[in-house]
Residue frames as qw, qx, qy, qz and C-alpha x, y, z in Angstrom:
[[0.391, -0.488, 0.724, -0.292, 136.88, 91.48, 66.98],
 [0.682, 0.026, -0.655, -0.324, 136.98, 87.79, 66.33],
 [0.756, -0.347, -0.259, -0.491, 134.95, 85.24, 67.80],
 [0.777, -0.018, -0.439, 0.451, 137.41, 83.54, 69.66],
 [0.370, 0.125, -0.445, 0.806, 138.52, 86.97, 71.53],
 [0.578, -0.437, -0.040, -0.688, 134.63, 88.09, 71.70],
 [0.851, -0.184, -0.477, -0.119, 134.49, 84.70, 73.58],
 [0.460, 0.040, -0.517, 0.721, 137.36, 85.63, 75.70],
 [0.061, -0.294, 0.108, -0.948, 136.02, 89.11, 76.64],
 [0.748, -0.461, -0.236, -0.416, 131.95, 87.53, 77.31],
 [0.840, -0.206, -0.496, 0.074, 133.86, 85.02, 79.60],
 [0.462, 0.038, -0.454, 0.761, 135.93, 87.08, 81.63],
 [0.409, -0.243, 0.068, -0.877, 132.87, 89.66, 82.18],
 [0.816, -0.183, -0.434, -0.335, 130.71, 87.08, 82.83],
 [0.655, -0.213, -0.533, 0.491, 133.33, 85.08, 85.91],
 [0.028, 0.174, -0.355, 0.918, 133.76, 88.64, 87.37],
 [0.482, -0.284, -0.306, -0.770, 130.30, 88.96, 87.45],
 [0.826, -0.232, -0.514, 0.021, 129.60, 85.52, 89.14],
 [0.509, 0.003, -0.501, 0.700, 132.44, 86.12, 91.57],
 [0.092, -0.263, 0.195, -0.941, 131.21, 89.58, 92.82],
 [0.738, -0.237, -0.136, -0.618, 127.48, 88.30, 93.16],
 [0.786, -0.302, -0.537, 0.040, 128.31, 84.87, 94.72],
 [0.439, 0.083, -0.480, 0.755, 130.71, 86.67, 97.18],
 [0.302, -0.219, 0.178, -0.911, 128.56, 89.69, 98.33],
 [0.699, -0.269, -0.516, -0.414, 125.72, 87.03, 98.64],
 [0.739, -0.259, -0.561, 0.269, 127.65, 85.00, 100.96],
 [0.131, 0.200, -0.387, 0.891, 129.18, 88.04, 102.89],
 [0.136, -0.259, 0.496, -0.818, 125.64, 88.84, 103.88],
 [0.738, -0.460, -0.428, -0.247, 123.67, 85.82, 104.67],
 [0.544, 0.124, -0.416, 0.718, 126.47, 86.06, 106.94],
 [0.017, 0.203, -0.142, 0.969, 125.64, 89.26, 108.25],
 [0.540, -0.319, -0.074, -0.775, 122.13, 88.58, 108.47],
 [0.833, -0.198, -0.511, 0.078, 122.95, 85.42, 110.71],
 [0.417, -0.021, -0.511, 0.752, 124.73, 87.08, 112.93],
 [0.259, -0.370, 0.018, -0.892, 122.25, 90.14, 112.82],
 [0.721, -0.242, -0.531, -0.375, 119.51, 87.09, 113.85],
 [0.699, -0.243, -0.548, 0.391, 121.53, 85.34, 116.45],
 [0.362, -0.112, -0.224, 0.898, 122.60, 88.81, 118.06],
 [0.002, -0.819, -0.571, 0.055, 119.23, 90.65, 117.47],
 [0.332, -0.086, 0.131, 0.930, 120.90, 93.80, 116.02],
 [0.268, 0.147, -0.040, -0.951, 118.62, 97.08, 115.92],
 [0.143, 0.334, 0.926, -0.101, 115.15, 95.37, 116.23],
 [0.171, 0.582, -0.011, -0.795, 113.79, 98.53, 114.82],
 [0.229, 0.151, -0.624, -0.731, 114.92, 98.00, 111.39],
 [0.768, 0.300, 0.149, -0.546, 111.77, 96.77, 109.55],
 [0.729, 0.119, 0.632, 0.234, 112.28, 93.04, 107.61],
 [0.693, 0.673, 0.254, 0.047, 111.62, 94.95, 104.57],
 [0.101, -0.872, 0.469, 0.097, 114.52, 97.12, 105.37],
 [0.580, -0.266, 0.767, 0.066, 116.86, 93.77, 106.16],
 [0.508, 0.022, 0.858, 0.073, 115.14, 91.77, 103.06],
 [0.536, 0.733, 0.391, 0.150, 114.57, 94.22, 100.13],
 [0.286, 0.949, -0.069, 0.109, 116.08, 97.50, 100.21],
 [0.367, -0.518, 0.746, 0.201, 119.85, 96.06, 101.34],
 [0.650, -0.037, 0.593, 0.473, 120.12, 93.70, 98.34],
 [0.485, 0.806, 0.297, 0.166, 118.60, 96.29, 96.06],
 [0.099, 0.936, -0.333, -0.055, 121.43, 98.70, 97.35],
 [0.803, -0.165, 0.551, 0.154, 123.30, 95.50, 97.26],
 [0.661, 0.545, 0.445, 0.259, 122.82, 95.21, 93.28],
 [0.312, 0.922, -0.193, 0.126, 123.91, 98.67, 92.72],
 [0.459, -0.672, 0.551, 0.182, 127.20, 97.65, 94.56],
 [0.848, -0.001, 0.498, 0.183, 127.47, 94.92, 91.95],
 [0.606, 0.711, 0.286, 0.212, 127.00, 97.05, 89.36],
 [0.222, -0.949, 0.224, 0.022, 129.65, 99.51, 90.85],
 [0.574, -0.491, 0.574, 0.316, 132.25, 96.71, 91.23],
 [0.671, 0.292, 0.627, 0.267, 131.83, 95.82, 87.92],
 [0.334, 0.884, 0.140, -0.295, 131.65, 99.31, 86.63],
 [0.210, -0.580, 0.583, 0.529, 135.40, 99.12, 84.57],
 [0.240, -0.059, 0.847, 0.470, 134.23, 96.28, 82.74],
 [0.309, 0.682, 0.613, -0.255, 130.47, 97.45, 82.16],
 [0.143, -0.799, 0.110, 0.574, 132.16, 100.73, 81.46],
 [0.190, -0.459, 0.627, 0.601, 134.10, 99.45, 78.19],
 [0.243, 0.444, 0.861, -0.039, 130.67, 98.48, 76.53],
 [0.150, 0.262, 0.278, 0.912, 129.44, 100.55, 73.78],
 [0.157, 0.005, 0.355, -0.922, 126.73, 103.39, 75.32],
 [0.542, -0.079, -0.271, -0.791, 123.61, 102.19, 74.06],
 [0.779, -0.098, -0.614, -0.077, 124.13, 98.82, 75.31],
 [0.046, 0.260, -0.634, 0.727, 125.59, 99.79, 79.01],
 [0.602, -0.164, 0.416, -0.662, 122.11, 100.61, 81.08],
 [0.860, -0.148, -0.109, -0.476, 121.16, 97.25, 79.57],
 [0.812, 0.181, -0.551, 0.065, 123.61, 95.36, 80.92],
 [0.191, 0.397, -0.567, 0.696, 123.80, 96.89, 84.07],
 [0.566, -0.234, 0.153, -0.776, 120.23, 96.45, 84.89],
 [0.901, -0.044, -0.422, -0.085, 120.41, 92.58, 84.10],
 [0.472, 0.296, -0.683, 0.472, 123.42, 92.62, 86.62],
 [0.136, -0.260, 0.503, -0.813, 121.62, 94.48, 89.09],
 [0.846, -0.009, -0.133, -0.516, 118.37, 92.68, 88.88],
 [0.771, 0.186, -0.606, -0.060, 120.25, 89.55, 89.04],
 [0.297, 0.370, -0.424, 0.772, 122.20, 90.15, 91.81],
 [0.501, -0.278, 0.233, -0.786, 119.07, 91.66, 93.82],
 [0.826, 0.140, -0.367, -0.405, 117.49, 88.65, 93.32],
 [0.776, 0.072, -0.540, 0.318, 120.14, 86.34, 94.70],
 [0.224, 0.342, -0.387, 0.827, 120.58, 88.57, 97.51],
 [0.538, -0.191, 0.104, -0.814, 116.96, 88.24, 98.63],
 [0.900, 0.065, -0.413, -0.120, 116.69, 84.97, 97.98],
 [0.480, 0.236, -0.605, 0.590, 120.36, 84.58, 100.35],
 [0.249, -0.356, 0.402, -0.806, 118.68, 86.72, 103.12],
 [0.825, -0.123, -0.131, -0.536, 115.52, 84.49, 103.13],
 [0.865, -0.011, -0.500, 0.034, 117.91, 81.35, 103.79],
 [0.160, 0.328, -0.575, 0.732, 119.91, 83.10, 106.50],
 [0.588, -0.129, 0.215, -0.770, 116.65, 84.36, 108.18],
 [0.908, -0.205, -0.102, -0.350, 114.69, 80.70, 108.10],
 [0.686, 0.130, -0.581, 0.418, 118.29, 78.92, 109.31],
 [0.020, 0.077, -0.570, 0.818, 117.65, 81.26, 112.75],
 [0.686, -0.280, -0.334, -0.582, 113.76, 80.79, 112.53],
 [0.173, 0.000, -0.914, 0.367, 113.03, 79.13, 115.84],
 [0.512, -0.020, -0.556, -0.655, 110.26, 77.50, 116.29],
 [0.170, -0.229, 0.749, -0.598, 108.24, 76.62, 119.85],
 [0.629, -0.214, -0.674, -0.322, 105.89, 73.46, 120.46],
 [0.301, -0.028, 0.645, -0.702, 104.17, 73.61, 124.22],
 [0.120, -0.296, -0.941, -0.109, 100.79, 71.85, 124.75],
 [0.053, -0.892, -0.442, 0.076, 99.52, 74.81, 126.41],
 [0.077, 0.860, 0.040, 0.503, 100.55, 79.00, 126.49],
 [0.520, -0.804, 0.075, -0.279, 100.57, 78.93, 130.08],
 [0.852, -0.302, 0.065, 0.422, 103.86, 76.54, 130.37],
 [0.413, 0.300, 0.010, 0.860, 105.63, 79.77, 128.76],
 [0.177, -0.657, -0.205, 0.703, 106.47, 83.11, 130.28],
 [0.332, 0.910, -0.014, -0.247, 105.81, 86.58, 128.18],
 [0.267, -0.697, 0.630, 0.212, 109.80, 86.50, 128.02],
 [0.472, -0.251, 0.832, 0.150, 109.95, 83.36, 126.84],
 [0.574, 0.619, 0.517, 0.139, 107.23, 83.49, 123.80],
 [0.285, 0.935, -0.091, -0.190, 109.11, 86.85, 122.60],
 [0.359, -0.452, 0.778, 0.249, 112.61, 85.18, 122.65],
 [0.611, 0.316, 0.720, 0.087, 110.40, 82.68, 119.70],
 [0.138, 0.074, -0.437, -0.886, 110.15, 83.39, 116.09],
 [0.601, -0.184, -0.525, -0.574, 106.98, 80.93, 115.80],
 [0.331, -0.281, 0.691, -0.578, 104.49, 79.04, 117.88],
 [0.609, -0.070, -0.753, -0.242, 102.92, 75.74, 117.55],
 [0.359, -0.281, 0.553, -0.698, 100.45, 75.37, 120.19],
 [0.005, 0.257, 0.960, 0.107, 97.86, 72.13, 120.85],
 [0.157, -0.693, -0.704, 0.014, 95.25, 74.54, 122.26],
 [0.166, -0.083, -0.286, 0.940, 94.35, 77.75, 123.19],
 [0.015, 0.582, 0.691, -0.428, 91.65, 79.91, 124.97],
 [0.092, 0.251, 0.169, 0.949, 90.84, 83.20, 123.13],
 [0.110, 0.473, 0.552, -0.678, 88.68, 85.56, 125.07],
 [0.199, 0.281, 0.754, 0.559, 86.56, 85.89, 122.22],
 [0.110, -0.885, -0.432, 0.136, 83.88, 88.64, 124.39],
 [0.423, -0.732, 0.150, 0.512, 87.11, 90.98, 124.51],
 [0.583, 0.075, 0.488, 0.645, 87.91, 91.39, 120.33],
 [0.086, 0.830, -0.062, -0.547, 88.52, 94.60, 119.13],
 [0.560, 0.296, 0.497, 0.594, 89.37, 95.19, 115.12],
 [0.086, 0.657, -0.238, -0.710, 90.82, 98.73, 113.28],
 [0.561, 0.716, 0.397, -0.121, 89.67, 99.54, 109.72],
 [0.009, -0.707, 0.264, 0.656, 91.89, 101.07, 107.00],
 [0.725, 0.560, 0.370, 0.154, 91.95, 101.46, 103.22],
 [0.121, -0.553, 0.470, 0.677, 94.54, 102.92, 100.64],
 [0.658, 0.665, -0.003, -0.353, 94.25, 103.78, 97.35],
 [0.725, -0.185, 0.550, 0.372, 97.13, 101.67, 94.96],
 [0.235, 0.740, -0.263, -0.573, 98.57, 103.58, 92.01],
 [0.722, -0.061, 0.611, 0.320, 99.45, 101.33, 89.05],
 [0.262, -0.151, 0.580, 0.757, 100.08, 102.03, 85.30],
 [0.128, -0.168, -0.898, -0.387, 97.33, 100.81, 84.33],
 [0.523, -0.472, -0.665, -0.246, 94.58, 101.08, 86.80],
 [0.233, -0.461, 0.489, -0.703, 94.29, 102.69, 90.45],
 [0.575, -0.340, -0.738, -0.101, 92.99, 99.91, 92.94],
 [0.366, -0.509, 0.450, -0.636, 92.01, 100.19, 96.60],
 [0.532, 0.090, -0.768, 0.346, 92.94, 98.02, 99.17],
 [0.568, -0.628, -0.122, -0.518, 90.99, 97.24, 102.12],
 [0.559, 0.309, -0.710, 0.297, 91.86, 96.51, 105.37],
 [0.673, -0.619, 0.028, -0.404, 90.69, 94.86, 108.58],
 [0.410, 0.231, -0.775, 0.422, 93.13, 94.12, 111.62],
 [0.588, -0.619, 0.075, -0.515, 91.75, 92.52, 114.58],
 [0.279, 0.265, -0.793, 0.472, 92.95, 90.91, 117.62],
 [0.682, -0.539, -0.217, -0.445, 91.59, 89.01, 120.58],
 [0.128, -0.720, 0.587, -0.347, 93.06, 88.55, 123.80],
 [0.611, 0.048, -0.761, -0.211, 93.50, 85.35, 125.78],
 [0.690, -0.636, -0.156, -0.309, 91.60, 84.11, 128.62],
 [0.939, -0.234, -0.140, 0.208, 94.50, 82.36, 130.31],
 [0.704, 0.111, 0.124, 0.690, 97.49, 84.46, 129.31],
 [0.099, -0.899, -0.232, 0.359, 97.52, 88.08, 130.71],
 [0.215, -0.602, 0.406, 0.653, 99.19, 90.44, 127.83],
 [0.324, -0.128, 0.818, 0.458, 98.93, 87.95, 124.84],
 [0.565, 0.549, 0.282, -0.547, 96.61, 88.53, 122.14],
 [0.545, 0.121, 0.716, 0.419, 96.15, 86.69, 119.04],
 [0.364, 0.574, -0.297, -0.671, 95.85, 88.47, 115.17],
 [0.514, 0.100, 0.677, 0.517, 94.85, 88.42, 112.00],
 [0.272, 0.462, -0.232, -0.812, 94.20, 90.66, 108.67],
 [0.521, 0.442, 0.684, 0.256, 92.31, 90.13, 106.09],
 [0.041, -0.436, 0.251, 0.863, 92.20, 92.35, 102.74],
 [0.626, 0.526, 0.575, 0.032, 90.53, 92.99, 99.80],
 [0.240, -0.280, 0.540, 0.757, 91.10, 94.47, 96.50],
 [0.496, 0.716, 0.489, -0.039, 88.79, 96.47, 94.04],
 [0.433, 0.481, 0.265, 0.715, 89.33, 98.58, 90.93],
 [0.210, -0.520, -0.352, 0.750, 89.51, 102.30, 91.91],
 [0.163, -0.078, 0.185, 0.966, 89.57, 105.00, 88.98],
 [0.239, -0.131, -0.419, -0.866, 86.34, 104.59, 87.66],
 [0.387, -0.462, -0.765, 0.226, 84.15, 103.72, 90.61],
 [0.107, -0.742, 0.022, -0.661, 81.96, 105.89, 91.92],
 [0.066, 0.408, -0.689, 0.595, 82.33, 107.05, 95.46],
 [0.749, -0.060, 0.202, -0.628, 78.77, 105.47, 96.58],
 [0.946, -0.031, -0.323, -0.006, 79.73, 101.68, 95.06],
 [0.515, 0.430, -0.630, 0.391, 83.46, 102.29, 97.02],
 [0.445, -0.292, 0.563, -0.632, 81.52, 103.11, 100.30],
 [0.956, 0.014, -0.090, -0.278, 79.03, 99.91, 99.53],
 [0.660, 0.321, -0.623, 0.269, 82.66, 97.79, 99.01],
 [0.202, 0.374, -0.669, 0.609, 83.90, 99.08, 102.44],
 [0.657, -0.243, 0.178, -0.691, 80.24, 98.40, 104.04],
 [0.888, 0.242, -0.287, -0.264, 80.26, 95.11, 102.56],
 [0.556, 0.263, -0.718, 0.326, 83.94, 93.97, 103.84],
 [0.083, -0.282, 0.598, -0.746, 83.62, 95.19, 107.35],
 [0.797, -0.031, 0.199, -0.569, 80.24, 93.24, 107.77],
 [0.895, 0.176, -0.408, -0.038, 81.53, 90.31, 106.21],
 [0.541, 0.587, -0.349, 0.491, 84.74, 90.50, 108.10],
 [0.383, -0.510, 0.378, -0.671, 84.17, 91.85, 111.47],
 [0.565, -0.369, 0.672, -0.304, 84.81, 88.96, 114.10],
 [0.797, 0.330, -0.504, -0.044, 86.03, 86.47, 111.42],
 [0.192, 0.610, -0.651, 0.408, 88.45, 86.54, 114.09],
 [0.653, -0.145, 0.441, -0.599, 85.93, 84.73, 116.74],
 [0.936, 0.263, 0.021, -0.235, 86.09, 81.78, 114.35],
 [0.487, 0.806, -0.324, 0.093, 88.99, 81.57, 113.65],
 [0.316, -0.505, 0.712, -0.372, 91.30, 81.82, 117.19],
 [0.694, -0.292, 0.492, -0.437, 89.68, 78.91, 118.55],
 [0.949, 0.238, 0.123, 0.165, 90.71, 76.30, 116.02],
 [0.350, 0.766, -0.519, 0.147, 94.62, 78.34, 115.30],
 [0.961, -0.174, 0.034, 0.212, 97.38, 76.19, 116.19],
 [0.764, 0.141, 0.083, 0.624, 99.98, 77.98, 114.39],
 [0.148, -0.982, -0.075, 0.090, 101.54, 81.41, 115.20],
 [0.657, 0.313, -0.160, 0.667, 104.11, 83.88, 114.46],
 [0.555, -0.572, -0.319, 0.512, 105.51, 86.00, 117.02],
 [0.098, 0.925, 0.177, 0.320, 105.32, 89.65, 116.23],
 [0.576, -0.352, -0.356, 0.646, 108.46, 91.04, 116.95],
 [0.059, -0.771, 0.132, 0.621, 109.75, 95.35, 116.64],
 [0.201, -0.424, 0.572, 0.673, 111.04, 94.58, 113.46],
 [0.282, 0.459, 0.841, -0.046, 107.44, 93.27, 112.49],
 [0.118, -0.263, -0.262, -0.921, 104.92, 95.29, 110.69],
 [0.356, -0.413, -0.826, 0.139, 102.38, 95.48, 114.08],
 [0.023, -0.033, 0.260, -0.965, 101.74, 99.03, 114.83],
 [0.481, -0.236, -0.010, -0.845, 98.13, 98.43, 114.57],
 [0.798, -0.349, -0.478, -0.113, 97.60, 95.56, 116.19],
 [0.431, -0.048, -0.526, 0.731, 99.32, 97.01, 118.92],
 [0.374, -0.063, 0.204, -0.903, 97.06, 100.20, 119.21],
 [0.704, -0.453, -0.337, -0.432, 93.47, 97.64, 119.23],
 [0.722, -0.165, -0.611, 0.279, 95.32, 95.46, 121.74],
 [0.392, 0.090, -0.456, 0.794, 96.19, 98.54, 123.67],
 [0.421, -0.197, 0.077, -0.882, 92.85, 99.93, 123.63],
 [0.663, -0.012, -0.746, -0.060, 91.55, 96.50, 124.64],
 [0.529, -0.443, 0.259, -0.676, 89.61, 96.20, 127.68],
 [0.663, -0.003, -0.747, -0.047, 90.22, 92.51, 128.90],
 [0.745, -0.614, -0.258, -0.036, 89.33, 90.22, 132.47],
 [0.757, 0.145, -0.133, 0.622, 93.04, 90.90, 132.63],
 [0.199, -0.712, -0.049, 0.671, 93.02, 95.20, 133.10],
 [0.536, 0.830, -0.138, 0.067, 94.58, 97.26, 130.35],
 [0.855, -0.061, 0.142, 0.494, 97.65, 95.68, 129.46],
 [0.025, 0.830, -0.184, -0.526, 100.23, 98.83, 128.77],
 [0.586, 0.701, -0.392, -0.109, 101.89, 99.00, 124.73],
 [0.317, 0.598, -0.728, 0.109, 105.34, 97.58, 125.69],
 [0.333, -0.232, 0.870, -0.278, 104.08, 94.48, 127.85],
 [0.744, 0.415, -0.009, -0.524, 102.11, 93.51, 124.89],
 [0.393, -0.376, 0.808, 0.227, 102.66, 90.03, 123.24],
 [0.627, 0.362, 0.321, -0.611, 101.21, 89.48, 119.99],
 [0.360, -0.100, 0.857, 0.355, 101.01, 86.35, 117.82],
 [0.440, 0.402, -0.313, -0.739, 99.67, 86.42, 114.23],
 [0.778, -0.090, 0.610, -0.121, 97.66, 83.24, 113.36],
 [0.129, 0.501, -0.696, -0.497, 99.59, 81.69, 110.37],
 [0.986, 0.138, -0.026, -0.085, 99.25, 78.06, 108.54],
 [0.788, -0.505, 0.274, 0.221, 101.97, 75.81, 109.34],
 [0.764, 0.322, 0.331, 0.451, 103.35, 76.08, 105.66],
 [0.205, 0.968, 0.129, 0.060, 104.14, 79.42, 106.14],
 [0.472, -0.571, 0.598, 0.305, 108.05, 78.31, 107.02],
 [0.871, 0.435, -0.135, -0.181, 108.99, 77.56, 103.81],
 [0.704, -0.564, 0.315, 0.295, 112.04, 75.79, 103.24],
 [0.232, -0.666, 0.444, 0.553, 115.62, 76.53, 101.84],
 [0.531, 0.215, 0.625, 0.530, 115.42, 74.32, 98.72],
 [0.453, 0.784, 0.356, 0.232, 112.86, 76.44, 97.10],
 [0.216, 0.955, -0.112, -0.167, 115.01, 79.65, 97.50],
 [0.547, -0.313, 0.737, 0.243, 118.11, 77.67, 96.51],
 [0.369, 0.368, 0.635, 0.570, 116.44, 77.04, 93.50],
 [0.097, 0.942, 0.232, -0.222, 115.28, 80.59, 93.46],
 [0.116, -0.789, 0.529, 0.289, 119.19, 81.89, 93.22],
 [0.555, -0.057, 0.738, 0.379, 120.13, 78.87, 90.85],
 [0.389, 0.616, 0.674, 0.122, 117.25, 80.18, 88.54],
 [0.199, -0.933, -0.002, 0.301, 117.94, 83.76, 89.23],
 [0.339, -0.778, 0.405, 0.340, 121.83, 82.90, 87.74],
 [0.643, 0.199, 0.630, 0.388, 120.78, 80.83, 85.03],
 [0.180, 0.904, 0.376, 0.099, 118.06, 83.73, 83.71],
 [0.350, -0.795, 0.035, 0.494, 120.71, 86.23, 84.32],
 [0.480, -0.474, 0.626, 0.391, 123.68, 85.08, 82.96],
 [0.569, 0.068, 0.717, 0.398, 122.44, 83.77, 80.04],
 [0.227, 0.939, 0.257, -0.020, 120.86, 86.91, 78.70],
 [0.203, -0.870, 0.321, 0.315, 123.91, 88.72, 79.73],
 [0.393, -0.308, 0.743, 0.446, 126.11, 86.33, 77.59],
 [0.433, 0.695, 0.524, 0.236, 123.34, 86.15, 74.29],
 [0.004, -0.999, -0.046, 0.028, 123.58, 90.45, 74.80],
 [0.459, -0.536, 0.510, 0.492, 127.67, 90.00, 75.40],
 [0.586, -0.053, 0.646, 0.487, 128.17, 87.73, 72.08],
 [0.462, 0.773, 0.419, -0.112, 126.07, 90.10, 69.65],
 [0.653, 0.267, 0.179, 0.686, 127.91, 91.94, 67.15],
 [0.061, -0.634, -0.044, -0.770, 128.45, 95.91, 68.11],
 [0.612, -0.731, -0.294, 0.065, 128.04, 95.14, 71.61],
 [0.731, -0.569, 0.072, 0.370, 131.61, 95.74, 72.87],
 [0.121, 0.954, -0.166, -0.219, 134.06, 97.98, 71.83],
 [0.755, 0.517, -0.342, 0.214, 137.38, 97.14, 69.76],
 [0.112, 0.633, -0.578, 0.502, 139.54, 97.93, 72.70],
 [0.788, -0.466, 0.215, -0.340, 137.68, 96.03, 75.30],
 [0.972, 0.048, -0.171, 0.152, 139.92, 92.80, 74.25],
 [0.664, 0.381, -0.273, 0.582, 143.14, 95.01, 75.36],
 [0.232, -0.581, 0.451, -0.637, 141.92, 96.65, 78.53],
 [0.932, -0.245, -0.118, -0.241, 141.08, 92.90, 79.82],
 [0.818, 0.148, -0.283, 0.479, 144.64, 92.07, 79.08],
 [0.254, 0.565, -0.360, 0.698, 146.00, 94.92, 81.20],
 [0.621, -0.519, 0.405, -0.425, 143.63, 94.41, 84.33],
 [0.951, -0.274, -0.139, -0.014, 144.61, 90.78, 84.22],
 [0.483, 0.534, -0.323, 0.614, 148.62, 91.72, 83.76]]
């Protein structure tokens, strides 16, 4: 094939490519603005919403694209399908993330007590001047997991605790902390020492903490909060026992956790340079692309 019609062929794979991925992008920040504004299945988990939709997202690209992938000689196919799909994912996650912080709402009060329950769950964040935490009344849950990796097994500690507030029947404030040690070759006597060690260090960090937080995110269903829901429910406050589903619980953050759109903007700008320009180096090589490809281009455009 000469260089002139390889040049055709990279370029016309290449626009499809672009086209499919900028379209599907836009189709669902869409979607996930409307999902936001309209609070569709509050179930799903974010991770659901903001990983595993653009990853099945990416295989769609690679699907629409599968005629012209398709005419690509066999050894070279899976790699050009993964750079699509990878790309693709990538811009798709990056798209969700700007939908999702364009519906991010965000509540400034001087005190808790000028809002109703109702009215702090309706909030994504909170920005408060003050608050009371009941700081006699803080309950924290223990867990650890073991982390598989190529390399290395690690284990992952974890302490959630929560404390309730003095003023604000229902509400309770969170936070986690983790840690991270090697796993395989540890015995089981230094891993118990680790977990001795965190939980003493760790244990009513939270008592420091509360009383200087300002900034909160609002824990919705779609949150990862099952266990700060079960301390909070087993939570003995001046309040009563507060039942599971009249729970309101805010996670103390730092204000910089809202990031803004530019950076993922340039996330998906970077995302489509790095892509693209692999895909077109891997397009223009000699042996990439079959002798015919230059005559089934001309028939789908025809």
């Amino acid at each position: 094939m000469k260089p002139e019609e390889r040049r055709t062929v990279v370029f016309s794979i290449l626009g499809k490519a672009l086209l499919n991925i900028v379209a599907v992008a836009m189709i669902y920040a869409l979607v996930i603005l409307v999902w936001e504004k309209y609070d569709w299945l509050p179930f799903v988990k974010n991770i659901i919403r903001g990983v595993v939709i653009p990853m099945l997202l990416g295989g769609l690209s690679v699907f629409l694209l599968r005629h012209k992938v398709g005419a690509l000689k066999d050894k070279w196919r899976p790699f050009v399908m993964f750079v699509i799909f990878l790309t693709g994912t990538l811009v798709f996650i990056n798209a969700g993330i700007i939908a999702r912080e364009a519906c991010c709402k965000v509540v400034k009060v001087d005190s808790i007590t000028t809002l109703s329950n109702d009215d702090i769950k309706r909030a994504d964040y909170l920005q408060i001047e003050s608050v009371e935490p009941d700081t006699s009344s803080c309950n924290y849950l223990f867990e650890d997991a073991v982390i598989p990796s190529r390399g290395a097994d690690y284990i992952r500690f974890l302490l959630y605790q929560v404390c309730p507030l003095k003023n604000k029947a229902g509400v309770f404030l969170c936070t986690r902390t983790k840690e991270t040690h090697p796993y395989r070759t540890v015995s089981e006597n230094r891993v118990q020492q680790w977990k001795t060690d965190f939980v003493n260090r760790e244990e009513g960090s939270i008592k420091r903490v509360a009383p200087s937080a300002h900034f909160f995110k609002v824990l919705h269903q779609s949150d990862h909060f099952e266990q700060y829901q079960s301390i909070a429910a087993a939570c003995t406050t001046r309040h009563g026992a507060i039942s599971p589903e009249h729970l309101v619980l805010l996670e103390i953050r730092q204000p910089d956790s809202i990031r803004g759109w530019e950076d993922n903007v340039l996330y998906i700008l970077c995302s489509l340079l790095v892509g693209f320009t692999v895909l077109g180096i891997t397009l223009m090589g000699k042996g990439i692309l079959n002798e015919g490809f230059q005559e089934s281009i001309m028939s789908c455009r025809k």
